[in-house]
C-alpha positions as CSV (number, residue, x, y, z in Angstrom):
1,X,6.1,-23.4,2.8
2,X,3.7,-25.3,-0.1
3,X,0.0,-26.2,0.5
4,X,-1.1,-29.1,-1.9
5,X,-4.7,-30.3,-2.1
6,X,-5.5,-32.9,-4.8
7,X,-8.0,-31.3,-7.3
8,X,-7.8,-27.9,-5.5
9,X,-4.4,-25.8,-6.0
10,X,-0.9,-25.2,-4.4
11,X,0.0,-22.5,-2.2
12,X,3.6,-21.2,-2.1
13,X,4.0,-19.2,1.2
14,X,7.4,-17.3,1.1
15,X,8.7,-14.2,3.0
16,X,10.7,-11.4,2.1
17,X,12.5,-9.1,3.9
18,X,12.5,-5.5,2.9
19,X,14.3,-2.8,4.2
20,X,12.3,1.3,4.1
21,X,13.6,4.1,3.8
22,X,12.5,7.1,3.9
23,X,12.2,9.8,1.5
24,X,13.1,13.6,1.6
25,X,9.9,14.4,0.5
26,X,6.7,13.1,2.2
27,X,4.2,11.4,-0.1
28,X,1.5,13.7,1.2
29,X,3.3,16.6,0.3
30,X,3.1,15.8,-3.2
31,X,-0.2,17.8,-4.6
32,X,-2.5,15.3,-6.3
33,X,-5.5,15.6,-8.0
34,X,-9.0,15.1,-5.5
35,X,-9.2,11.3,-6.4
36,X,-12.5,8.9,-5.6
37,X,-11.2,6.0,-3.6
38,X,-11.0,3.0,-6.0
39,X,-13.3,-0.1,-4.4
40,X,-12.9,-3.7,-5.7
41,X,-14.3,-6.9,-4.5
42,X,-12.2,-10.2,-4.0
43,X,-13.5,-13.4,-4.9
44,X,-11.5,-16.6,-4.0
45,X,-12.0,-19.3,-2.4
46,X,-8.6,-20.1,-0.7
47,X,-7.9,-17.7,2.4
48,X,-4.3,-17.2,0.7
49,X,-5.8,-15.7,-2.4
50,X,-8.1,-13.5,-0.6
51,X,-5.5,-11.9,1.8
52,X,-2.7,-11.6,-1.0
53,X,-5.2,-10.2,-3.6
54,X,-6.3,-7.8,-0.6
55,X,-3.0,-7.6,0.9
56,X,-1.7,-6.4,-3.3
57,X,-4.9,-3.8,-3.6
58,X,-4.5,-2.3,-0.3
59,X,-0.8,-1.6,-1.0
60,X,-2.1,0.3,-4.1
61,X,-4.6,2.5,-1.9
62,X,-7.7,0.3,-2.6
63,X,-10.9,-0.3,-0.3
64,X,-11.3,-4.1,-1.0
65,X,-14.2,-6.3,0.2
66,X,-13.5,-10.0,0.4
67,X,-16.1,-13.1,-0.6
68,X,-15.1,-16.3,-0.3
69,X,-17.6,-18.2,-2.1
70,X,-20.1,-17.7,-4.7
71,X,-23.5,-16.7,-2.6
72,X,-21.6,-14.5,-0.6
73,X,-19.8,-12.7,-3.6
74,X,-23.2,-11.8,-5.2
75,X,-24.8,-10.8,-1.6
76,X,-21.4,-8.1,-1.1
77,X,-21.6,-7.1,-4.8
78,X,-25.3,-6.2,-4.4
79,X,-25.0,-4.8,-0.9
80,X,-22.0,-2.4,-2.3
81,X,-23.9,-1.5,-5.5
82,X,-26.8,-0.1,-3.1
83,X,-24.4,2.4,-1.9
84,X,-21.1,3.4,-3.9
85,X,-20.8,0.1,-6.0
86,X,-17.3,-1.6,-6.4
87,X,-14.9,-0.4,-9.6
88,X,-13.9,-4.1,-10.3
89,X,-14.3,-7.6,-9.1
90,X,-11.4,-9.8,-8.8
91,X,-13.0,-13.3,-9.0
92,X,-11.0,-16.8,-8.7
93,X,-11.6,-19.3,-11.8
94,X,-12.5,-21.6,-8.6
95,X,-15.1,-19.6,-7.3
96,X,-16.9,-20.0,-10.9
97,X,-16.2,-23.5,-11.2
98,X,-17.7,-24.0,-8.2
99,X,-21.4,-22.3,-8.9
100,X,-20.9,-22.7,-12.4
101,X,-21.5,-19.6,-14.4
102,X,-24.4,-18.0,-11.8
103,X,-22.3,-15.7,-10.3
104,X,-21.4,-14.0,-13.1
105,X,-25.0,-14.7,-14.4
106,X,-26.8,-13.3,-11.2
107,X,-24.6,-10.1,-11.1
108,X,-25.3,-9.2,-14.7
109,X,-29.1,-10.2,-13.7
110,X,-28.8,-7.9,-11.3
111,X,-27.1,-4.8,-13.1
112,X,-29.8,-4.8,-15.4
113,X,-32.5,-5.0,-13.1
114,X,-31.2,-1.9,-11.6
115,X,-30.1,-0.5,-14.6
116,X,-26.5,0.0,-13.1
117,X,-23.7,0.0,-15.3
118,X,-21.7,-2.6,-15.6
119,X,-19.0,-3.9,-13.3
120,X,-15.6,-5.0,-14.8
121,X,-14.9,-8.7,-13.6
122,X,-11.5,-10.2,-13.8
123,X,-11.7,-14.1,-14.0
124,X,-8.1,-15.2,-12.2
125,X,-7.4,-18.8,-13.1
126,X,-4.1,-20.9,-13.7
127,X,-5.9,-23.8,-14.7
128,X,-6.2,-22.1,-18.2
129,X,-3.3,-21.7,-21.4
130,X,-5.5,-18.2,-22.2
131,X,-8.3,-16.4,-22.5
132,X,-10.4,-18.3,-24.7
133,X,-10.4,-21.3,-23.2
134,X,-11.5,-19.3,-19.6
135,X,-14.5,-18.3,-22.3
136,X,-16.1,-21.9,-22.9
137,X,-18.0,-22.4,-19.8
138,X,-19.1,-19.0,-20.1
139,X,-20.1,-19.1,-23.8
140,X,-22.3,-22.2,-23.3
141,X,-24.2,-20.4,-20.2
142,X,-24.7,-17.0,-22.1
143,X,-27.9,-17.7,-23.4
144,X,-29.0,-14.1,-23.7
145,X,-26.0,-12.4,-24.7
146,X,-24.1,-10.0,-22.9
147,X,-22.6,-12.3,-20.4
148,X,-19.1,-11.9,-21.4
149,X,-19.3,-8.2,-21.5
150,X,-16.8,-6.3,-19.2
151,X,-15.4,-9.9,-18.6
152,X,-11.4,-9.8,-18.6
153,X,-8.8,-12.7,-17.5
154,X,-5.9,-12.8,-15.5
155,X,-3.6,-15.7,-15.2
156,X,-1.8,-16.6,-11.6
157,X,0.3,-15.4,-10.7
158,X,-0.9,-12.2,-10.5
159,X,1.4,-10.0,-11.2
160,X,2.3,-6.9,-9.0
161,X,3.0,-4.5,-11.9
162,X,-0.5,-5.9,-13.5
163,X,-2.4,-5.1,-10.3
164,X,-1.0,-1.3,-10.4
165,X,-1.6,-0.9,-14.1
166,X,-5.3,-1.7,-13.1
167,X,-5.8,0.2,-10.1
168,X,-4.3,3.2,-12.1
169,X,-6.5,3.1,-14.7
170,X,-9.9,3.4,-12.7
171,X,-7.7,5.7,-10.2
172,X,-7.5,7.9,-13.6
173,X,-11.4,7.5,-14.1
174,X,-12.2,8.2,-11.1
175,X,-10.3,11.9,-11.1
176,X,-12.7,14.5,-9.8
């Protein structure tokens, strides 16, 4: 199936079928090292972004909070940085463009008000040709400097592979 909206997007719904099997040796008999669980926040506006971001991170063993637009992405990021915190945001370009750069702004705000450290964001976008053009909105907003810090970009699609490279490397931080 495809989705169109006119300024918005397309979605491309497909299926496919995959066979299990099972293998001689359970995965929980495998000896690991004690691991933190990894927590990420998703940020997207369309409810096929959120639940294939979530649907991608779970897959990988992560705890994932979904926001779906710009208010409610700061309220979760500051109600999870209370308790545990998150280990990454995955925010939607379309989020951003939507509440220009004050998401970003008022979670950094926030961060240093608190003196937490501060959280990777991933800005996912398909609008963009790379990386620095997804920095000119933000460059004109960071007034004070430090806005673009931890930022990093991902293009749509997302990749699978990309997503477990990620949750990997603050599964390896998080090694207690």
């Amino acid at each position: 199936n495809v989705y169109s909206s006119v300024n918005k997007g397309t979605d491309f719904v497909f299926y496919i079928p995959v066979k299990t099997s099972k293998s001689p040796a359970s995965m929980q008999d495998i000896e690991r090292p004690r691991q933190r669980k990894v927590n990420a926040l998703v940020s997207a506006d369309s409810k096929f972004s959120q639940n294939l971001l979530k649907l991608l991170l779970e897959r990988e063993g992560v705890e994932v909070i979904v926001a779906s637009d710009g208010t409610e992405t700061f309220r979760k990021y500051k109600n999870s940085s209370e308790r545990n915190g998150v280990d990454f945001i995955f925010m939607d370009m379309d989020v951003l463009n939507i509440y220009g750069t004050s998401v970003v702004e008022r979670i950094r705000d926030w961060e240093q008000k608190k003196e937490l450290k501060m959280t990777d964001i991933y800005l996912i976008s398909g609008n963009y040709f790379n990386e620095e053009e997804i920095k000119i909105p933000l460059k004109s907003a960071d007034s004070k400097g430090g806005l673009l810090a931890n930022l990093k970009y991902m293009k749509k699609p997302v990749e699978v592979k990309e997503i477990s490279h990620i949750v990997e490397e603050y599964r390896l931080k998080n090694i207690s």
